[in-house]
N, C-alpha and C positions, 0 to 999 in steps of 0.2 A: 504494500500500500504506500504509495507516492505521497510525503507530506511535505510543504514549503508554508516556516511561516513570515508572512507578508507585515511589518510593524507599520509600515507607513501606509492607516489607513484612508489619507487622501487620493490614493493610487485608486481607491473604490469609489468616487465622489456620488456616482449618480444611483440614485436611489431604486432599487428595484420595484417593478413592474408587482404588480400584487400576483400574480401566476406563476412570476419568475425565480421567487424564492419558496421555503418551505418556514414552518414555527412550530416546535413539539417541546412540552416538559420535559417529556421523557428521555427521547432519544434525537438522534439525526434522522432525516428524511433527505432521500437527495431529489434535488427537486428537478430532475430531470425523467428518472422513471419509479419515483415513490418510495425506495427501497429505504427500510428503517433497519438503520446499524444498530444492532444491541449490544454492539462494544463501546457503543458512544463516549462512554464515562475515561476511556482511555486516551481519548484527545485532551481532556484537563492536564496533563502530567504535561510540565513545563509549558503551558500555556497560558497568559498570564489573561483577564478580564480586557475587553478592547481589541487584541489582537486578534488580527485576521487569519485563518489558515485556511492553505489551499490544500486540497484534499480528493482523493480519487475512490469512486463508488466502487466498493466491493459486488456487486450486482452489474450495472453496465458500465462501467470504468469511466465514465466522463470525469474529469476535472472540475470544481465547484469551492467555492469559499466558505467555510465555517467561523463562528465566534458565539462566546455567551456572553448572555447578561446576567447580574444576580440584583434578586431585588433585598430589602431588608426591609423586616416588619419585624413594629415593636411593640411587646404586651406590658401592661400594669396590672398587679395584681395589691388587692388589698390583701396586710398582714394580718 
């Protein structure tokens, strides 16, 4: 599996097409022919939040960009 990662995310400026990308909790979807990688968790390992990586479908090998985001949410509780 082909991995480059990309840090200069300006190289990506234009926004994709709502069709042209994929979004899962869970895993990766390539969004070229659907295929959801359930190794997905193994792309975090030296991968830092923001960066870009470029990445090859295990199912039809196209080349495609990945990156996460993490959100934070915060609870209070009475003692």
């Amino acid at each position: 599996m082909g991995m480059d990662i990309i840090t200069d995310f300006d190289k990506h400026e234009n926004d994709p097409k709502e069709d042209d990308y994929t979004y899962n909790r869970d895993n990766i979807i390539c969004p070229y022919c659907g295929y959801e990688d359930p190794e997905s968790w193994e792309y975090l390992s030296g991968l830092c939040e923001g960066e870009v990586l470029e990445v090859d479908c295990a199912d039809c090998g196209k080349t495609f960009n990945i990156f996460y985001e993490t959100s934070i949410y915060w609870q209070a509780n009475k003692i």
